[in-house]
N, C-alpha and C positions, 0 to 999 in steps of 0.2 A: 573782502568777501571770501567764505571757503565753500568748495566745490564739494558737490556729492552724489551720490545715485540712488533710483528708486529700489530699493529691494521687492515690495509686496505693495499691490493695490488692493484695497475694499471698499467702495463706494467712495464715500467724502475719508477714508482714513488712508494715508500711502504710509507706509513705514520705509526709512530712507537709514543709510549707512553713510559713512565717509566726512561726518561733518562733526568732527571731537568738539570745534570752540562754539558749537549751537547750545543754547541753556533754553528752558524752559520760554514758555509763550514770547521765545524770536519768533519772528514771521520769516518764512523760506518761498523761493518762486520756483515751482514744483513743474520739469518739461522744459520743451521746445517753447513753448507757449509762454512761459513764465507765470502756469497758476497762481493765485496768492494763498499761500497755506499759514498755519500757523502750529510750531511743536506742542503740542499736549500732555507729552512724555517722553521720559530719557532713560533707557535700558542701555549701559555700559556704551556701547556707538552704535546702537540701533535708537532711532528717534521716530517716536511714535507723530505725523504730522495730520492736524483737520484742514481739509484746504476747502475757502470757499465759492469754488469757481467746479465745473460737472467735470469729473473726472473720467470718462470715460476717453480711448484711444490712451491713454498713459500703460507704460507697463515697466516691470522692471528694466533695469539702466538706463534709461531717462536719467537725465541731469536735474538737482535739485542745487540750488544756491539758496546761501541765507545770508543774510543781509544782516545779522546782529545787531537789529533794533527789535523792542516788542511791538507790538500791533499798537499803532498810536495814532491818533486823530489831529486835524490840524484846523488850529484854531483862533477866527482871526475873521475881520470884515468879510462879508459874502457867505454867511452860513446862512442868515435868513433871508427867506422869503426860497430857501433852496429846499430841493428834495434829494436824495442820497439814498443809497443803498443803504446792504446792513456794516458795512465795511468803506464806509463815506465817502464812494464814490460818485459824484454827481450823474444823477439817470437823466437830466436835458443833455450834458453834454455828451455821454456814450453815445446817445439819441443820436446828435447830431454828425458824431463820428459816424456810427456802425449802424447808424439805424433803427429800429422799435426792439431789433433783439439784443441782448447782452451779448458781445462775441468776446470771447473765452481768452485772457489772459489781455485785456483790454488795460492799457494804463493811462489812468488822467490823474492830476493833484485833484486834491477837493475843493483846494479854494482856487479861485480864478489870478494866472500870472500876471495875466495883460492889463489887468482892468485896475486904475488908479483912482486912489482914497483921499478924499481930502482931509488931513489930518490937521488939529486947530492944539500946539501943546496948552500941558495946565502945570506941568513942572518947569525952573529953569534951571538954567544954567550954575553948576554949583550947589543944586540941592541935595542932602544927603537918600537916597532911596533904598528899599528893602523888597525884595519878593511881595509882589499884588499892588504895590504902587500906582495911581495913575498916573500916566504923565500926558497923556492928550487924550482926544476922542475923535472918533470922524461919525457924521451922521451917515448912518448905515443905511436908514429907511425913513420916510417922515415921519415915523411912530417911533422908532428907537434909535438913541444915544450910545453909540459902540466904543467905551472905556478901554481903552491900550494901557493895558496892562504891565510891570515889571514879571517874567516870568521866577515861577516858585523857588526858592533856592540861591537868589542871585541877589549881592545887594552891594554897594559902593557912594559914588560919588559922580552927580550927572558932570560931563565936560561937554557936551555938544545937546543939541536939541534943534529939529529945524519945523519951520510950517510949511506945508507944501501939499502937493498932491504926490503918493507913489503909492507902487506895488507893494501889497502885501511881504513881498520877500525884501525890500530896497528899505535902508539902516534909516529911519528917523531921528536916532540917538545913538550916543553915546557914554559908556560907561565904563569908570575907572574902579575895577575891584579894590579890596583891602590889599590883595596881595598886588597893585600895580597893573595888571595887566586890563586890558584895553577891549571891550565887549560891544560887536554891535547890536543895540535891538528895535529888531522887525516890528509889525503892525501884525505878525505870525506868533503863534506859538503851537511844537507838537507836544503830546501828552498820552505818555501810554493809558488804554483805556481801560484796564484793568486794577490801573494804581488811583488811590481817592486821591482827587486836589486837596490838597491841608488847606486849612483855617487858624482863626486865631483861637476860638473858643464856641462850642456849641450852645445855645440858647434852648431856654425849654420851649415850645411851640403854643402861643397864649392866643393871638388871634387869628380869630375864623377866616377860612378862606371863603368871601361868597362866591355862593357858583349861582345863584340865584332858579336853583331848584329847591322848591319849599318844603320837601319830604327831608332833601339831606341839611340843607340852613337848620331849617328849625327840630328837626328830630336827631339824624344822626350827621351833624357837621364836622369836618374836615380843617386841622387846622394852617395857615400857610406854614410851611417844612414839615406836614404831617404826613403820616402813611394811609390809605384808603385802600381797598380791594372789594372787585366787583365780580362773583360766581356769578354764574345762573347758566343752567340750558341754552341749549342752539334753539333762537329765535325767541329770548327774552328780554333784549335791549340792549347789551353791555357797549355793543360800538355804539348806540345810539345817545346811552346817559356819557359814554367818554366825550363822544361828538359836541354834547350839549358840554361840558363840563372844559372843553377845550374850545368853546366859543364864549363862553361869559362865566369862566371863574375869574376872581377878583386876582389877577398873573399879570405880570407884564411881558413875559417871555413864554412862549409854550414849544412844546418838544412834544411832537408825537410820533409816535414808535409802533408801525403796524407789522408787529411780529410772527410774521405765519400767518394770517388772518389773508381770507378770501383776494382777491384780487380785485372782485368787480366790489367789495369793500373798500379796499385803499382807494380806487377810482372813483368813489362818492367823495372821500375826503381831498382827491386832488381838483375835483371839478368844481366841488363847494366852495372851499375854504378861497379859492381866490375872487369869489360872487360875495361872501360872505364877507358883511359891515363890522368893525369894528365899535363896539359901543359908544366906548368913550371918546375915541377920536373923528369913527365917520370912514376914516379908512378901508382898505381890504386886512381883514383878518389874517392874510399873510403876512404883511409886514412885519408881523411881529413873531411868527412861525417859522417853525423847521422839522422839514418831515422825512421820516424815514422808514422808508418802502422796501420791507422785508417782505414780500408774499409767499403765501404756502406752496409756488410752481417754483420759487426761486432755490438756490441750494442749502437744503437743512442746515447744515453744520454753519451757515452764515444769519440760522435766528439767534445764533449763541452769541457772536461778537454784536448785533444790531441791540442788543439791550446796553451794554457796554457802553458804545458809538453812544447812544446817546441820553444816556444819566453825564456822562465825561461829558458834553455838547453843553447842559443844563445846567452842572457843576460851574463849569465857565461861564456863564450866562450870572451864576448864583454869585461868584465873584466879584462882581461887576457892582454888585450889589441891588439886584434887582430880584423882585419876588418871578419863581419859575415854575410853571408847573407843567410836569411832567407823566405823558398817559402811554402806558405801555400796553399794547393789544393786539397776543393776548401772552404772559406767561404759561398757561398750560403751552404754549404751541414752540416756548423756547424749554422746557422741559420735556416733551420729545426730544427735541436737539438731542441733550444735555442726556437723554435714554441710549437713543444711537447710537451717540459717537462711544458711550458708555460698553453698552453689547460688542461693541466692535473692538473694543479694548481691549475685552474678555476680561472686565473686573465684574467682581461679586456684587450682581445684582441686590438692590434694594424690595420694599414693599412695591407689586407691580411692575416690574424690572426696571422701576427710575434707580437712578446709581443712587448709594447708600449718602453721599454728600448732599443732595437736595436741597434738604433745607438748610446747610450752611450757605449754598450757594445763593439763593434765597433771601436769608439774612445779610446776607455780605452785598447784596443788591439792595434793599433795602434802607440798611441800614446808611446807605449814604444821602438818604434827604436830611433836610431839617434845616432850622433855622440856627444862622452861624453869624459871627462877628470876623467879616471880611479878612482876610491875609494884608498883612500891612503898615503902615504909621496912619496913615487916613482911615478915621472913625466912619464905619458904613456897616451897614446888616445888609442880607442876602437870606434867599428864603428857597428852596429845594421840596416840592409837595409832590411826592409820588404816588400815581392811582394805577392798578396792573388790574385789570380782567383777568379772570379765570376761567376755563370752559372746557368744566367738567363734564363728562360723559355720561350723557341722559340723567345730566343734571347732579348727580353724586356729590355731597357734598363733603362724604366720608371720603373719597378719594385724595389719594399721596400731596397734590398741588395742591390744593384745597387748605387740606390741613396744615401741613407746612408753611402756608401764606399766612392763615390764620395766630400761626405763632408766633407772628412778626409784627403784622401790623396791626394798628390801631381803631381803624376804621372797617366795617363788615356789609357793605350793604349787599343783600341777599334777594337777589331779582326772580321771580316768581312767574311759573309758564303760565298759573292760571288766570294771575293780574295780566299777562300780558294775553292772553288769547282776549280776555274781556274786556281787552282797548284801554287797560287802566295805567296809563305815562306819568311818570317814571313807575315799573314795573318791583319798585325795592317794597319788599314784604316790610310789614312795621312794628311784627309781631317777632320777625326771627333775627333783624338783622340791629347792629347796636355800633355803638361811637364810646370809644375810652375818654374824648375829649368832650364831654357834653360839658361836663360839671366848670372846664377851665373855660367855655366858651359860654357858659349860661355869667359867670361871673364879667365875663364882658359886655352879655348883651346886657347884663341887669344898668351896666355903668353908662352905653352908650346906646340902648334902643332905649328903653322903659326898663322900669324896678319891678313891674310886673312880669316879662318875660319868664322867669323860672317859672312861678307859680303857672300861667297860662301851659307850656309846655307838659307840665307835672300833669295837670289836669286832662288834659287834651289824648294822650300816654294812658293816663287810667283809665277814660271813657273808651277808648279803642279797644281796649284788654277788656273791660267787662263785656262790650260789644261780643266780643269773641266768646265769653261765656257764655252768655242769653244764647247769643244764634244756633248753640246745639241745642239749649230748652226749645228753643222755636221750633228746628229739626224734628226734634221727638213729638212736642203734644200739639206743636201753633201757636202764634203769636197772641189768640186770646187766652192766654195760659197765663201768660206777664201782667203784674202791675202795671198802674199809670206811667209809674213815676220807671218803674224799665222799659217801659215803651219809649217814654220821653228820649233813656239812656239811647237806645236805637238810633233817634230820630238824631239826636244831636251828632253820635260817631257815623251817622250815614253824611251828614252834611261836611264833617271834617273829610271825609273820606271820599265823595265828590265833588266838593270845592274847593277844600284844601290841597287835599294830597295830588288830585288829579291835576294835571297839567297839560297843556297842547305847545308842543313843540312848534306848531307850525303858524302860531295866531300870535301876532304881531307885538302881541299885550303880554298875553300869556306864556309867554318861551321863558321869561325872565323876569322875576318879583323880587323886588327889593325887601330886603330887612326889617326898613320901616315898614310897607305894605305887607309885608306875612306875619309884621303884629299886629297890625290894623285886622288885617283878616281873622284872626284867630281869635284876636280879642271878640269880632264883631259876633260871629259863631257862640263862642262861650255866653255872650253878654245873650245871645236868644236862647241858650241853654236857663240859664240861671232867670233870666225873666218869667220864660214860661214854668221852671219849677215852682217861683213865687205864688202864679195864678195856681197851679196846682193845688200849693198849699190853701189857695183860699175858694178852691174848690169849684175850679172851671173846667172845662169839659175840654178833652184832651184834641177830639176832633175838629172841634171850631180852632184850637191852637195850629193844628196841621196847616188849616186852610188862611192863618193868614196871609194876607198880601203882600208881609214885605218879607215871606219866603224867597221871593222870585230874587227881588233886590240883594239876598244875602248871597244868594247860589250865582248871581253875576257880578258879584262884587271882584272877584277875579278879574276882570277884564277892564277895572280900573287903570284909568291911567295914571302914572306916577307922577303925573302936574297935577291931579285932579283930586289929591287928599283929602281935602273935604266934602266928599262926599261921603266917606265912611260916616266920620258928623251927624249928617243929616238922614243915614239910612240908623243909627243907633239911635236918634230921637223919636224917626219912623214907629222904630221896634216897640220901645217903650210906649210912644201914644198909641198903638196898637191894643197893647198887653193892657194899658189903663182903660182903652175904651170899652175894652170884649168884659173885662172885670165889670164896669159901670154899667153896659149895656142887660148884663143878666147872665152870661154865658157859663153858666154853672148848674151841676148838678144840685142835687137835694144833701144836705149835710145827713 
């Protein structure tokens, strides 16, 4: 370790002298205290450091040490069901050191010393191995299988392997490089958080992630290792669709990443998520969680490494070969950071003085989901689906984060203050916001819902868009202005658009619609579409259509339970003896 001093403090920036063998994003302990800082920049021997711990009481000649490692995350049994800072410090244990407040140059490991793993190997003795290898697992959680990994870079020939119970840090194995030398490896692995985990080969991203919200399934879906992002105004859903979309997307790992975002925010998510069932298992929704509680009272320059912390957390996770998804909320609130530390710099400001790298930074965030072909000799896929909120300022979607998200990722959903003042959940406009991956996900659901799916969608899509035309003729002269057969149009995009699109997060049925049920539904919708244009054509009276009775049945069709599929059945023969009786009965104008 080399010794140095503080030259100049600026909020979260100290610029420090005295440390030649410091390179770039080393981490330094900044003080008496031993802040945790990390260099940002390097001017001849002045070294520009972001520390993420309150700097105040430091002043220059304060002691700075650097440690000549980058900022890296340690990873290994005991990350889920945990919560962490934005620099992966466990916040139960500082709890239970320092109390409810963070006290200031506070040092704990992230993963637990004491607490022993039962390890079961799957490699033996004598097997040749390579970087990402498995060689055992230990049941982490009764929901998840935690994969011991060969770390990236290392590969030889196993000489030892034991079953037991130990510390994360105590040698389960052993391993004989090419060059002879004698390696032992942990149930640990560190990983700087800035450098991507390699892989073997990236895959294009073909299946859907369900999340089982039926505005983004069936209009704009998401695919596992795809990119999503969610703008909208203050108080238009975005932690609520993450919320929803990190309880029942089709992941087995989730990572949530509360970046700046509110406090009494994050405190919804730590008080839920462990009340909250796990679907498929029954479980707590933790178990298979790991959260990471950056709030906007905590220290800015620590929203910047908490995105880091945990895509690298996910990444590992994604190795293992398990689908991961990943909710970061919000990026606008780490690009302040990313402003700050920028101004403080005194580099040349960007558009709205975000620094001019943005959206590389952005991109390089990004750009690390996706679906990959594990590290390794063992054939496994791994699936990385990253979703970032945005929140823009009074909603702006011209703004610097906005648009630089938008030229990355794939996915747009566009959350809208006036659906959301008018209670209409999920709040995603259907008119502004769009998916690059429809086309490679409608080719899936054509093979594995129904062969109908595109067309239903296509149709569904038009009637909404013409919706939106009519309602300015309605605007202007009234709705007796329109044809029959546009009135009809109305009637059908109003029912997609209250029983489809709307959803209740809070009813038991309706939080979460399968696949099959939002074809079922859509079809059933379309099928009273297309019935009542039939009477139309044979000249039935548009208001006795209005007032059939199995209107009710179509508009609660939603709250179908997923045992109970055939009722759809029986409400589509409803429809039709309906539609034949009004026809037979007389319900028709004069030709």
């Amino acid at each position: 370790m080399s010794h140095g001093v503080v030259v100049k403090v600026s909020g979260p920036l100290v610029v420090a002298t005295g440390l030649p063998e410091a390179k770039m994003f080393d981490v330094v302990k900044v003080g008496k205290q031993g802040l945790i800082g990390e260099v940002i920049e390097v001017h001849g021997e002045k070294l520009s450091i972001q520390v993420y711990e309150e700097t105040s009481g430091l002043g220059p000649g304060d002691p700075v040490i650097s440690t000549g490692v980058p900022l890296s995350v340690e990873l290994g049994p005991g990350m889920l069901e945990g919560i962490f800072d934005g620099i992966q410090r466990p916040l139960d244990v500082i709890e239970s050191k320092a109390g409810s407040f963070i006290t200031r140059g506070i040092d704990v490991p992230a993963l637990n010393r004491d607490k022993k793993w039962a390890f079961k190997p799957t490699a033996q003795k004598g097997d040749r191995l390579t970087g990402g290898d498995i060689i055992g697992t230990v049941q982490e959680t009764v929901i998840v299988e935690h994969r011991i990994m060969i770390p990236p870079g290392i590969s030889g020939t196993l000489v030892d392997i034991r079953e037991g119970e130990f510390t994360v840090t105590e040698p389960v194995a052993k391993l004989k490089t090419d060059k002879g030398d004698i390696i032992d490896i942990t149930m640990m692995q560190k990983w700087p958080v800035r450098k991507i985990r390699p892989y073997r080969e990236k895959l294009p991203p073909e299946e859907p992630m369900a999340t089982g919200q039926r505005v983004i399934d069936t209009f704009f879906p998401v695919t596992k290792g795809g990119t999503a992002c969610i703008p909208g105004p203050f108080g238009s859903g975005k932690t609520v669709v993450q919320h929803q979309l990190a309880k029942w997307a089709d992941a087995e790992i989730v990572v949530y990443i509360g970046c700046g975002e509110r406090g009494n925010e994050m405190t919804d998510v730590l008080l839920e998520f462990p009340e909250l069932k796990d679907p498929k298992t029954g479980e707590p929704l933790m178990k298979r969680t790991v959260l990471i509680a950056n709030t906007s009272n905590m220290p800015v320059a620590a929203r910047e490494a908490s995105i880091y912390t945990g895509i690298t957390i996910a990444e590992y996770f994604r190795d293992m070969g398990y689908s991961v998804a990943l909710m970061a909320d919000s990026t606008s609130r780490w690009a302040e950071a990313l402003r700050e530390m920028s101004g403080r710099l005194e580099e040349m400001p960007g558009e709205e003085g975000y620094p001019a790298y943005l959206s590389r930074r952005l991109a390089e965030f990004y750009e690390r989901a996706g679906k990959v072909i594990c590290l390794g000799s063992q054939e496994r896929q791994g699936a990385l689906t990253a979703v970032g909120a945005v929140s823009p300022p009074g909603g702006d979607l011209s703004e610097p984060v906005t648009q630089a998200t938008l030229r990355v990722v794939k996915v747009f959903w566009a959350l809208d203050a006036q659906l959301a003042y008018a209670r209409h959940f999920p709040a995603i406009n259907w008119l502004t916001s769009y998916s690059l991956y429809s086309d490679t996900v409608e080719d899936f659901m054509n093979k594995n819902i129904s062969p109908e799916w595109r067309d239903l969608r296509t149709e569904a899509m038009k009637l909404l868009q013409e919706e939106a035309s009519l309602q300015e003729i309605v605007r202007l002269v009234g709705i007796d202005a329109l044809s029959v057969k546009d009135r009809l149009v109305l009637e059908a995009a109003k029912s997609i658009r209250e029983d489809f699109l709307h959803q209740n997060a809070f009813h038991e049925v309706d939080t979460y619609t399968s696949l099959n049920k939002q074809y079922r539904m859509l079809k059933l919708i379309l099928l009273f579409y297309h019935e009542s244009q039939r009477a139309i054509d044979q000249d039935a009276v548009f208001s006795e259509i209005e007032k059939l009775p199995v209107r009710e049945k179509i508009a609660r069709a939603k709250f179908i339970d997923e045992k109970e599929m055939d009722k759809f059945d029986e409400i589509e023969k409803e429809l039709k003896d309906q539609i034949a009786e009004l026809l037979s009965e007389g319900g028709r104008v004069n030709a």
